[in-house]
LUMROKOL-36460 format. One line per field, with one value per residue (C-alpha): residue in one letter; x, y, z. Coordinates in Angstrom, 2 decimals. Example, Ala and Ser with C-alpha at 12.3 -4.5 7.8 and 13.67 -1.06 7.14 Angstrom:
% residues 2
resn = (a; s)
xx = (12.30; 13.67)
yy = (-4.50; -1.06)
zz = (7.80; 7.14)
This chain:
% residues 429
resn = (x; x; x; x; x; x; x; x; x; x; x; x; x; x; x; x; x; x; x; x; x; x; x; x; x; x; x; x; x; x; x; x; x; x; x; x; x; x; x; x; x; x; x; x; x; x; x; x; x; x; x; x; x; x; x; x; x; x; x; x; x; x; x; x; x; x; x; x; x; x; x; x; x; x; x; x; x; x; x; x; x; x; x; x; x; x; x; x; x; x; x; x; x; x; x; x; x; x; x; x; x; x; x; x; x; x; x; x; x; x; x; x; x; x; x; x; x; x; x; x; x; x; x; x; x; x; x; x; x; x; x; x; x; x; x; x; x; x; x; x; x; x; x; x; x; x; x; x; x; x; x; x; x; x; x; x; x; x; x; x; x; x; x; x; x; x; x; x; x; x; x; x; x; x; x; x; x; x; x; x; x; x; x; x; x; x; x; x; x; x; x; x; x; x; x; x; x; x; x; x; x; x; x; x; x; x; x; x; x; x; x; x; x; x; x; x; x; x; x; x; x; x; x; x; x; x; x; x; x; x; x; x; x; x; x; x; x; x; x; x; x; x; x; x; x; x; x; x; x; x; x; x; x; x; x; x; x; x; x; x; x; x; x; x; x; x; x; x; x; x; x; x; x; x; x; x; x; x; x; x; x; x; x; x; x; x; x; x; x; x; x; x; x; x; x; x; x; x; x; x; x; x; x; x; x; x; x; x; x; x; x; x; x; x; x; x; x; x; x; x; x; x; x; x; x; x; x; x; x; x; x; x; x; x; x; x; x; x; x; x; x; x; x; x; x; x; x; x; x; x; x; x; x; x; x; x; x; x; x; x; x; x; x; x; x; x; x; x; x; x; x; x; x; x; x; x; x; x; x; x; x; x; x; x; x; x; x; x; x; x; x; x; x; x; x; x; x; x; x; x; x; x; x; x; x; x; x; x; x; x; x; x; x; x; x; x; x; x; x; x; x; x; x; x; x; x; x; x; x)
xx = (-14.73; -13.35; -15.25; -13.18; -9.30; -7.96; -10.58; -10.88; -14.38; -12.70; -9.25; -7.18; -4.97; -1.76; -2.13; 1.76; 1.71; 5.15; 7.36; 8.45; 7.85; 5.68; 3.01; 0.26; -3.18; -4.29; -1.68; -2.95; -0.88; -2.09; -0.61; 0.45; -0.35; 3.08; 2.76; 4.31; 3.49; 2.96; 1.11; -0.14; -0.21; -2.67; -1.88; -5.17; -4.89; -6.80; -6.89; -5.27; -2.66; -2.46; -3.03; -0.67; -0.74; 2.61; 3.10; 5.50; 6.80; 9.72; 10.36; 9.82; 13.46; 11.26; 8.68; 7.55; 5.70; 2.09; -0.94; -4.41; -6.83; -9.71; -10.81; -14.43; -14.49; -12.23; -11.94; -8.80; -7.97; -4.60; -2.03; 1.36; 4.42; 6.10; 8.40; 10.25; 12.95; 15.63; 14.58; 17.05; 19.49; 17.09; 14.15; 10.73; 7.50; 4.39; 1.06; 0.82; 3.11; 0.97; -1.23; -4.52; -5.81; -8.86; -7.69; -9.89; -7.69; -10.34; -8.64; -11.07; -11.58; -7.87; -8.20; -5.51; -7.12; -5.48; -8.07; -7.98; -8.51; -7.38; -5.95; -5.10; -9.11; -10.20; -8.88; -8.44; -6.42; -6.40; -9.91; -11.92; -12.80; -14.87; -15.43; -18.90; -18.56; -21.95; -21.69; -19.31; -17.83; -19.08; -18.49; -18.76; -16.10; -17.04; -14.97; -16.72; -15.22; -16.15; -16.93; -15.58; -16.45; -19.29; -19.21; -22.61; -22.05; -19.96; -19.53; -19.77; -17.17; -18.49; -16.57; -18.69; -17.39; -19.65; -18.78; -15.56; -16.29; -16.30; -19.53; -19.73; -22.65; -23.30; -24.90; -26.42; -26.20; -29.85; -30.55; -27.49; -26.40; -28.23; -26.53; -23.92; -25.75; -22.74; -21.41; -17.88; -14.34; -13.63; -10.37; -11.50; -11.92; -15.47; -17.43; -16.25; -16.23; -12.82; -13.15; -10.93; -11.85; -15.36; -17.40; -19.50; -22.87; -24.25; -27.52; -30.08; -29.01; -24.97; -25.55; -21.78; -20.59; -17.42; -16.82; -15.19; -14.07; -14.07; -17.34; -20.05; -21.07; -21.95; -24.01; -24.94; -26.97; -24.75; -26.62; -30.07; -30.83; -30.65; -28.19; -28.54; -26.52; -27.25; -25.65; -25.04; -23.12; -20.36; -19.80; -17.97; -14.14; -14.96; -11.26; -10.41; -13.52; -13.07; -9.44; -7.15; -8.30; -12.07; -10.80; -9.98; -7.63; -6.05; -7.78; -5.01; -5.07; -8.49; -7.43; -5.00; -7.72; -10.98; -12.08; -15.56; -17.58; -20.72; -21.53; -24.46; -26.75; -25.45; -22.72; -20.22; -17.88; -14.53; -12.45; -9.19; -7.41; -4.02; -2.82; 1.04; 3.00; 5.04; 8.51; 8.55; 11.28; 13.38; 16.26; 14.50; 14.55; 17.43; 15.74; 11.91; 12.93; 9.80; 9.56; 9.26; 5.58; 5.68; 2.53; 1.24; -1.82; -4.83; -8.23; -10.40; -14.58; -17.10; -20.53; -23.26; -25.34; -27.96; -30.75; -28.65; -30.36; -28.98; -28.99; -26.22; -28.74; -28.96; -25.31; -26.03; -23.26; -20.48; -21.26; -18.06; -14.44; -11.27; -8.56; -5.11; -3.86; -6.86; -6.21; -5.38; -2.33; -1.01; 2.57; 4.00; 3.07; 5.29; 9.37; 10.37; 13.99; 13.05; 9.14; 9.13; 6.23; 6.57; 4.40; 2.85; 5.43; 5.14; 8.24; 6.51; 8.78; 9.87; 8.21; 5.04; 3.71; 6.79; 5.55; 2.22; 3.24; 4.74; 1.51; 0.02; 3.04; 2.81; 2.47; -1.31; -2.87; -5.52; -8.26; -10.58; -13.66; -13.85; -16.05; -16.93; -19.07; -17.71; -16.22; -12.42; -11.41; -7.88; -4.68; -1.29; 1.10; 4.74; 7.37; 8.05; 6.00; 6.22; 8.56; 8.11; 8.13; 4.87; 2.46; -1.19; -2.85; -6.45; -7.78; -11.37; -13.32; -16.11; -13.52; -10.60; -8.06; -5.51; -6.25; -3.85; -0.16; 1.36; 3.86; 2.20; 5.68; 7.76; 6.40; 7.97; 5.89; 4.65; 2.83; 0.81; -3.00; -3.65; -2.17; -4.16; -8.30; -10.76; -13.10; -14.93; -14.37; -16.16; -18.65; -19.68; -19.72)
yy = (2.55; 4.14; 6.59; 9.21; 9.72; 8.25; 5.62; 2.58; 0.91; -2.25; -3.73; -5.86; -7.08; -9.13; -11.77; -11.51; -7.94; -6.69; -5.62; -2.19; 0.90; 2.70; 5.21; 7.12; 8.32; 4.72; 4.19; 2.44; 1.08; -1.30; -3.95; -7.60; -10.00; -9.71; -5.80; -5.19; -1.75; -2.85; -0.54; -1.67; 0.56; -0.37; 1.22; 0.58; 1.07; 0.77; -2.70; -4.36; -2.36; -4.62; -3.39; -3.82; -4.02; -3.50; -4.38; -2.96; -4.55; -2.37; -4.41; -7.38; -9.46; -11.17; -10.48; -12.52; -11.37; -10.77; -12.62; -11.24; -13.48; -11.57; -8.02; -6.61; -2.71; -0.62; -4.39; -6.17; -9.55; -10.16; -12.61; -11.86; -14.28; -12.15; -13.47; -10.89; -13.40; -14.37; -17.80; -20.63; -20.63; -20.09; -21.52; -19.68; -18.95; -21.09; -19.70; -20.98; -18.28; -15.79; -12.67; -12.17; -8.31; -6.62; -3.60; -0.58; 1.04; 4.36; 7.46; 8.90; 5.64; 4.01; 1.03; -2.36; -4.62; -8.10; -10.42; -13.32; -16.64; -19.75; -21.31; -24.80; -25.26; -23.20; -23.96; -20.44; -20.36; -18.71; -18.71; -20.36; -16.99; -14.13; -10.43; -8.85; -5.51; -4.07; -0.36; 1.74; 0.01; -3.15; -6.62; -10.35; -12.65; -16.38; -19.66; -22.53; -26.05; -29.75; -31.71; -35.09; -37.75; -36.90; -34.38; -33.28; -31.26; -28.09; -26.19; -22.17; -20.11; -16.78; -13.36; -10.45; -7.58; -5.30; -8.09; -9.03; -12.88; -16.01; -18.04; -21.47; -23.93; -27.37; -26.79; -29.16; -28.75; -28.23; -27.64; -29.71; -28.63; -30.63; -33.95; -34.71; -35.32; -37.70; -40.58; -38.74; -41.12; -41.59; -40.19; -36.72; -35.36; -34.13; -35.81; -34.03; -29.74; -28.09; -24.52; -23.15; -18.65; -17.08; -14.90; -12.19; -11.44; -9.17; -8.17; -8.43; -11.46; -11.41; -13.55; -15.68; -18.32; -20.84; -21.96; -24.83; -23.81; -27.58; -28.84; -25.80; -23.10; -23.54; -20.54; -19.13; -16.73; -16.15; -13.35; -15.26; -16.44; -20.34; -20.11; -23.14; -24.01; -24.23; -25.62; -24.22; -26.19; -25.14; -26.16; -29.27; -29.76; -32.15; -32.28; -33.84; -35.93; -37.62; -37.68; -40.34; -43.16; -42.17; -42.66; -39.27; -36.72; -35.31; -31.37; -29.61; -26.23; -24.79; -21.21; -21.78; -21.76; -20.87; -18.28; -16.40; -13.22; -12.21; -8.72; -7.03; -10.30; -12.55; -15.35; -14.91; -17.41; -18.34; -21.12; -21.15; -24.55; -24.74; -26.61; -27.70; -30.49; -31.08; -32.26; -34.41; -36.23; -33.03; -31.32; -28.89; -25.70; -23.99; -20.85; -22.18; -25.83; -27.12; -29.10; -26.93; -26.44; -26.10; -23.68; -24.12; -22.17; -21.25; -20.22; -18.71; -19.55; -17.41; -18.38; -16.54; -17.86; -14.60; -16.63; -18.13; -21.61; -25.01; -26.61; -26.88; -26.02; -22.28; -22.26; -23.43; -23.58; -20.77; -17.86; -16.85; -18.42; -16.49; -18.56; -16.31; -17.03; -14.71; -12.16; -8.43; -7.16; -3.65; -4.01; -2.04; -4.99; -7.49; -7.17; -9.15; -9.98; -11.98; -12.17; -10.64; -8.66; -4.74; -2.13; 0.18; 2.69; 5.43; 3.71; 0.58; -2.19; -3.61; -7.42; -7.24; -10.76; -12.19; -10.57; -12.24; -14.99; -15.56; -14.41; -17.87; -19.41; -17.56; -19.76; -18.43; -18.63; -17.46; -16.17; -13.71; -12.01; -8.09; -6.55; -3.88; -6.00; -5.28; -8.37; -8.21; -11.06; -10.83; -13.52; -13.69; -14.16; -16.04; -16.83; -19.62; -22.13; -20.85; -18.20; -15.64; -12.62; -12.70; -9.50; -9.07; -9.43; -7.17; -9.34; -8.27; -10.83; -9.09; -7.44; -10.30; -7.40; -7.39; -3.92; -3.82; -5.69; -4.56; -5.94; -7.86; -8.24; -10.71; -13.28; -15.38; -18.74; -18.86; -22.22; -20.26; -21.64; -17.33; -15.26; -12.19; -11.63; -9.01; -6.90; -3.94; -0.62; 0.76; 2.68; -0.28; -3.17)
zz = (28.61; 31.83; 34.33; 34.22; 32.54; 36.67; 37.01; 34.55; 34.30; 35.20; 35.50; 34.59; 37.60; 37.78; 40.57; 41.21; 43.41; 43.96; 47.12; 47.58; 48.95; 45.98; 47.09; 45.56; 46.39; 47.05; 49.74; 53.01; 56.13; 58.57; 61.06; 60.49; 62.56; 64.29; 65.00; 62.19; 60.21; 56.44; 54.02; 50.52; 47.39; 44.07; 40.92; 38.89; 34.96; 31.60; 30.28; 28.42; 30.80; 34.19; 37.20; 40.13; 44.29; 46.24; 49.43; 51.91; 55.33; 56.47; 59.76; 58.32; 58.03; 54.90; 52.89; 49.98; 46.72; 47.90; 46.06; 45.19; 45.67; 44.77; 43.82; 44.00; 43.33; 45.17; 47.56; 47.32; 49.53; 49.33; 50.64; 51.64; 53.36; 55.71; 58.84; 61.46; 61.59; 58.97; 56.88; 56.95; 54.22; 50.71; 52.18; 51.04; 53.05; 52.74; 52.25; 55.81; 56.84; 54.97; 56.78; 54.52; 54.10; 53.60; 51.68; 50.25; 47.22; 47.43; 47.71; 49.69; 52.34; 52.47; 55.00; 55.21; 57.56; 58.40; 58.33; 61.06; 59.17; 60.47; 56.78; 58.97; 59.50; 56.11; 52.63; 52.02; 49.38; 45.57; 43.10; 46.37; 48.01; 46.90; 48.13; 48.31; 48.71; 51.05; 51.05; 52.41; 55.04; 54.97; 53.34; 52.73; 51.93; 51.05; 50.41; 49.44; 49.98; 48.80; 52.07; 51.98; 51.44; 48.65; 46.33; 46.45; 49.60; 50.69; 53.53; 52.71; 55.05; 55.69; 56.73; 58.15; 58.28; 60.53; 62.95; 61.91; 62.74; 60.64; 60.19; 58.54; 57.26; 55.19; 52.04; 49.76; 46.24; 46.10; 42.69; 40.49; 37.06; 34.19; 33.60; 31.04; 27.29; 26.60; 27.97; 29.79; 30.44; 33.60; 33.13; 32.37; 36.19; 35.14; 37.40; 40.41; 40.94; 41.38; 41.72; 39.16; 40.10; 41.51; 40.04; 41.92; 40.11; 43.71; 43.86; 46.56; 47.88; 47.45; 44.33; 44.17; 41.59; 42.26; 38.35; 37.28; 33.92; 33.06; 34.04; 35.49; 38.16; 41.43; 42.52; 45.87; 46.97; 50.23; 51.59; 52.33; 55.97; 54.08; 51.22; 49.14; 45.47; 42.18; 39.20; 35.65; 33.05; 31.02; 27.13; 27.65; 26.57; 23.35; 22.43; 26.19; 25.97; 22.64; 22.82; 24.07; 21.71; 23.11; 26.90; 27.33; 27.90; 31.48; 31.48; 33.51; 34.06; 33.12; 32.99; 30.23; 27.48; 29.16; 31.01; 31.63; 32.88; 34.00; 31.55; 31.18; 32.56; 30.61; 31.13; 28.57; 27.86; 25.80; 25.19; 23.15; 21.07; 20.33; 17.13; 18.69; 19.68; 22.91; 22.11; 24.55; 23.92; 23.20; 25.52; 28.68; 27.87; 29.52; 30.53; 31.13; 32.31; 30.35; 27.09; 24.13; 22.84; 19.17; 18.35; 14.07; 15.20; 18.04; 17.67; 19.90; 20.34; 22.46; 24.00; 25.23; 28.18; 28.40; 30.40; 32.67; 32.18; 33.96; 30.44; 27.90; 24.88; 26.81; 25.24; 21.97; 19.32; 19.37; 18.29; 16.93; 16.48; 15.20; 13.79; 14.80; 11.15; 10.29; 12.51; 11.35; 12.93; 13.12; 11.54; 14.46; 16.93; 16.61; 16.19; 12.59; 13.87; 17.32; 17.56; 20.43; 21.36; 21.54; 22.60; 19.65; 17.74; 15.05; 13.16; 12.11; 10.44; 7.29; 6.45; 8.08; 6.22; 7.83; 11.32; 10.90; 9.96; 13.41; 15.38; 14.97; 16.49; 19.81; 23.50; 24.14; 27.24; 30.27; 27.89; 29.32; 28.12; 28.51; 31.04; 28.59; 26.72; 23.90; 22.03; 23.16; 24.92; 26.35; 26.01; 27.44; 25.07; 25.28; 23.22; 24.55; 27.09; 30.88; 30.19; 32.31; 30.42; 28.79; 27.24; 27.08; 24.03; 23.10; 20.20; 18.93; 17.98; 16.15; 13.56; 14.11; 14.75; 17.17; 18.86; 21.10; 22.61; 26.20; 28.22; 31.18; 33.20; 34.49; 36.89; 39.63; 38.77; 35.38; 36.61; 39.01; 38.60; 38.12; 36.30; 36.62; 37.83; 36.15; 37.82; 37.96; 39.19; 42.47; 40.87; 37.97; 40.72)
């Protein structure tokens, strides 16, 4: 669904932005923190096609590839490591070294603001901060940070916007998520919250949720005069739990087989298993430096959470799995001679059960519900593990068809915790 043929509903938007001078309607320039003019460009498009922010620093003797942190409507926040003097033989910028922007992709209200933040007193780094958009010209942003030593407690960093200052406050986790049903290993890392992305519901009271895809949600209503948390449990990770001999498996990366959204009031959620072995023993891969991951199959499962209970039965069982060796692919998706993943033709090819055959042994990763509501949940796709050429993959669950295969790029760090962040489009926010 999309608003009009220039305007998707939502997007789809690489978290790797680019550096260049690209312009369009979108195009806004601002001032780093140096003095330095910079202007940023966003280039919004139809999912599963990815959206992507440039950044250009003309004066700049460096600039890095920026980082979107966070998107809310037409609201970007973006990082981006820029120095005015040269960098010491091939030495790379720190996030430390980073300016943070405020920028407004509307054609009709272009604005890049740097926003002060001082990152040495804030952990204001990637999928801790969210963007509340307020109207027109105003907005919140929020990061939300464990205060040591328990982990019952945060502290809640808020940006103003009409104000531009920064406020800050201790907040109890007031009302905790329902307690584990199971006895959980120690080992699994799901006793504590790590923020793994945030979710903005809005509303009335700036309604915010920092998810640990492993364990729960934390929400917030950050726009009341005393903000307090609550906690919503996620379907547990069985598989980590149980495995190990019953003492449990290390959960890694969350985002590389779960992912969720908040559509049309309801929590929807999806997790995806591999079937593979690590060859762990093996030679590195010359051009990844990984171990190889040897994929057999993948399947992915989908929840629905539509009264936003704290309890796991609000889950219930999944409501749907697809198998990939049961998914119906177009014959013109997939290239029979190397695998590799093409975008749509008219031509076709010749062995299409040869072709799907190979779709089940596909690296699959950072699954993501669609904000249309309408059953597609969306996959990166790589030949091999970490490579960083990778596509986007449109599967529908309700038909088990692959709709759709586009390239998603080439990325610097294919081990980045995000690969890309959804959200919705000014008008449907």
């Amino acid at each position: 669904m999309a608003t009009n043929a220039g305007h998707p509903a939502w997007l789809l938007t690489a978290a790797e932005g680019y550096v260049g001078d690209r312009s369009n309607e979108r195009t806004a320039t601002g001032f780093t923190s140096k003095g330095l003019s910079i202007k940023a460009s966003f280039f919004p498009n139809r999912p599963p096609q990815p959206s992507k922010l440039w950044a250009h620093c003309p004066e700049a003797a460096v600039v890095e590839t920026p980082r979107v942190l966070c998107i809310a409507g037409d609201l970007i926040l973006f990082r981006v490591p820029i120095s005015s003097g040269p960098v010491r033989g091939n030495s790379f910028l720190w996030p430390l070294d980073s300016d943070y922007f405020v920028y407004r992709a509307d054609p009709n209200l272009r604005v890049l603001k740097q926003l002060l933040t001082d990152v040495h007193s804030r952990k204001f780094e990637d999928c801790e901060v969210g963007i509340l958009p307020r109207g027109l010209h105003d907005y919140t942003i929020a990061a939300l940070v464990p205060v040591p030593p328990t982990i019952d407690t945060f502290k809640l960093h808020l940006f103003h916007s009409e104000t531009c200052s920064w406020t800050s406050m201790v907040l109890p986790v007031a009302e905790p998520q329902e307690g584990f049903d199971r006895v959980i290993p120690t080992n699994t890392d799901l006793h504590r919250h790590d923020t793994s992305n945030v979710i903005t519901i809005g509303g009335e009271y700036g309604t915010m949720g920092w998810v640990d895809l492993w364990r729960g949600i934390l929400f917030c209503d950050v726009l009341r005069e005393k903000p307090a948390l609550r906690g919503i449990p996620l379907p547990l990770p069985m598989y980590h739990i149980t495995g190990g001999d019953g003492k449990g498996l290390y959960l890694g990366r969350a985002m590389d087989c779960r992912g969720i959204a908040f559509v049309n009031g309801c929590l929807k959620f999806v997790q995806l298993d591999i079937t593979g072995n690590y060859l762990l023993n093996g030679p590195i891969d010359g051009e990844t430096g990984f171990p190889a991951l040897l994929v057999s199959d993948w399947a992915i499962s989908s929840w629905t959470n539509s009264k936003m209970d704290n309890s796991y039965k609000a889950w219930g069982d999944a409501e749907c799995t697809v198998h990939a060796s049961e998914v119906t692919i177009k014959t013109d998706m997939i290239s029979d001679p190397t695998g590799m993943l093409l975008l749509p033709s008219e031509e076709g090819v010749e062995n299409p059960e040869q072709e799907a055959a190979y779709f089940p042994r596909l690296v699959i990763s950072d699954p993501s519900p669609s904000l249309d509501g309408d059953g597609v949940v969306y996959l990166i796709a790589r030949e091999k593990l970490y490579h960083p050429k990778s596509w986007v993959l449109a599967l529908d669950m309700n038909s088990r068809t692959l709709q759709s295969v586009v390239p998603f790029g080439i990325v610097e760090d294919p081990c980045d915790s995000v690969v890309y962040c959804t959200s919705r489009s000014a008008s449907n926010a």
